[in-house]
N, C-alpha and C positions, 0 to 999 in steps of 0.2 A: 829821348825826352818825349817820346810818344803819350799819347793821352793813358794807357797803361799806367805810366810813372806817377799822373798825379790822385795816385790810392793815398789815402790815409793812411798812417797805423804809426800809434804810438805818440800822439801829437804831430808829427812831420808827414811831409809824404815819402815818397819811394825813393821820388828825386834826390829828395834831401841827405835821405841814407845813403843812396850812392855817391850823391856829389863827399857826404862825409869818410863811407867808405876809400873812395877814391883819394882823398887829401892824404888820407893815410898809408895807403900804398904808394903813391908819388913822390911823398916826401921822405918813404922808407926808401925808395929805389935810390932818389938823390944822397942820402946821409949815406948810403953807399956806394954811390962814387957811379952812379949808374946814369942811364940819359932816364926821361921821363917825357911824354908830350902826350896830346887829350885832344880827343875828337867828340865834340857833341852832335848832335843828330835827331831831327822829328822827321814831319814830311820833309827836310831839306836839311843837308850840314850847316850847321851853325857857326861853330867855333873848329880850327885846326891851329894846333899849337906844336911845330915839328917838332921830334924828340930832342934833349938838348940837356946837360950837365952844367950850362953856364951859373952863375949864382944870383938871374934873375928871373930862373923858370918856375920856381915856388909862387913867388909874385905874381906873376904873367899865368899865373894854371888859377890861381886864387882869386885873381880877377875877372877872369873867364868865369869861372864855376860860381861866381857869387850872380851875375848877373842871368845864369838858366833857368827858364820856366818853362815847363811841362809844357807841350799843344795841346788840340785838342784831335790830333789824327795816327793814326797808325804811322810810328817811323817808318822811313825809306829805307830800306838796308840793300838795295842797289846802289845807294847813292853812298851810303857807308863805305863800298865793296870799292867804289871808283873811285873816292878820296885816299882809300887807303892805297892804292895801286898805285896812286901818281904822288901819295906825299909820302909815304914811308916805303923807302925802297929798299932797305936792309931789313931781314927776317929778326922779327920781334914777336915780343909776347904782348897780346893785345888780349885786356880783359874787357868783355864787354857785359853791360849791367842792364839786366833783362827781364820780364816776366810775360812772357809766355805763360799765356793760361790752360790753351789745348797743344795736341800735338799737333791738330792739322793746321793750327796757326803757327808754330814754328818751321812747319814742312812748308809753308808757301816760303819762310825765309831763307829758308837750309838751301838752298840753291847760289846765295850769295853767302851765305856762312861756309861752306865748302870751298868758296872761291877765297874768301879771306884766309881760313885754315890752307886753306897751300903754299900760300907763301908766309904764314906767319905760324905761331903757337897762338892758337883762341883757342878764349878759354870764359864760358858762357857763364855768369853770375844771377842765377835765377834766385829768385825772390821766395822763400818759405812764407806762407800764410801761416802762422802761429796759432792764430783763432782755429784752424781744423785740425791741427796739432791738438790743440786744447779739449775739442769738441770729442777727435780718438780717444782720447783719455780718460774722460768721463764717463758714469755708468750710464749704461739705458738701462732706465727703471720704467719708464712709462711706452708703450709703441711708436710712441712721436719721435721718442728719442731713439731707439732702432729706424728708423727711419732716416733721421737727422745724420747719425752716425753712418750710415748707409752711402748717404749720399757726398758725406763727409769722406770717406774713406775711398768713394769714385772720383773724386777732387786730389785726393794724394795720390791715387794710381798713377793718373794722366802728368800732374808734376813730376813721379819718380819717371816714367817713362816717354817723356822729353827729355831725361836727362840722357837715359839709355841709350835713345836713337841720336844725340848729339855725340855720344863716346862712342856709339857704332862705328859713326863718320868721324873718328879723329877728332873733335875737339872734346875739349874737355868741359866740364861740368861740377857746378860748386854749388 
């Protein structure tokens, strides 16, 4: 819930989409008979909601994720790495909803993403900028727009290759 998360796009921010995305795989996991639990995180953990199949973790995940708001500082993900070590002690699959803009901003974190992927399946949920999607796509007619496109297209290298060096090291990448 880093200040990262509160981007725009789309009417909602980033947050929003994750917290939406995530209701969706929680609640997939639960209709399947599976545990589900949620760790929020800015400069400090927020919320820990141990994993749990009981039939009032939908509720208790729902009321959690309604009350998160974006900070305004770069998340902690040491403090990520030590919550997960002391509150989820069986090897699970831990999505984690992210947007890394460089790599050498992911690489300061990949030192605690290493340490979570050991004992767990992570599996890092970066964020597509659609807009430079959109921007590749278009023609350059004018040199502004080679240009634009240019710079566009060094914008999607740097996201395909955070994804690279997180599949390098074992975790995965979506």
């Amino acid at each position: 819930m880093g200040r990262a998360m509160r981007s725009p796009f789309e009417g909602l921010t980033l947050l929003d989409h994750a917290v939406n995305a995530s209701l969706v795989l929680l609640n997939t996991a639960l209709i399947k008979n599976d545990r589900a639990g949620l760790v929020t995180f800015d400069q400090k953990v927020q919320t820990v909601l141990r994993p749990s199949r009981r039939p009032g973790t939908l509720p208790a995940i729902l009321e959690a994720l309604y009350r998160q708001e974006p900070g305004f500082r770069d998340p902690d993900y040491e403090g990520l790495y030590r919550t997960l070590r002391g509150d989820l002690r069986q090897r699970s699959l831990v999505l984690l909803f992210a947007n890394f803009d460089t790599v050498a901003g992911m690489e300061r974190q990949l030192p605690y993403l290493r340490q979570i992927a050991r004992g767990h399946r992570l599996v890092v949920i970066l964020f597509e900028n659609t807009g430079i999607r959109d921007l590749l796509a278009a023609p350059a007619d004018r040199l502004e727009d080679v240009y634009v496109k240019a710079s566009a297209e060094a914008l999607a290298v740097e996201k395909r290759e955070i994804a690279r060096t997180l599949e390098r090291h074992g975790i995965g990448a979506v």
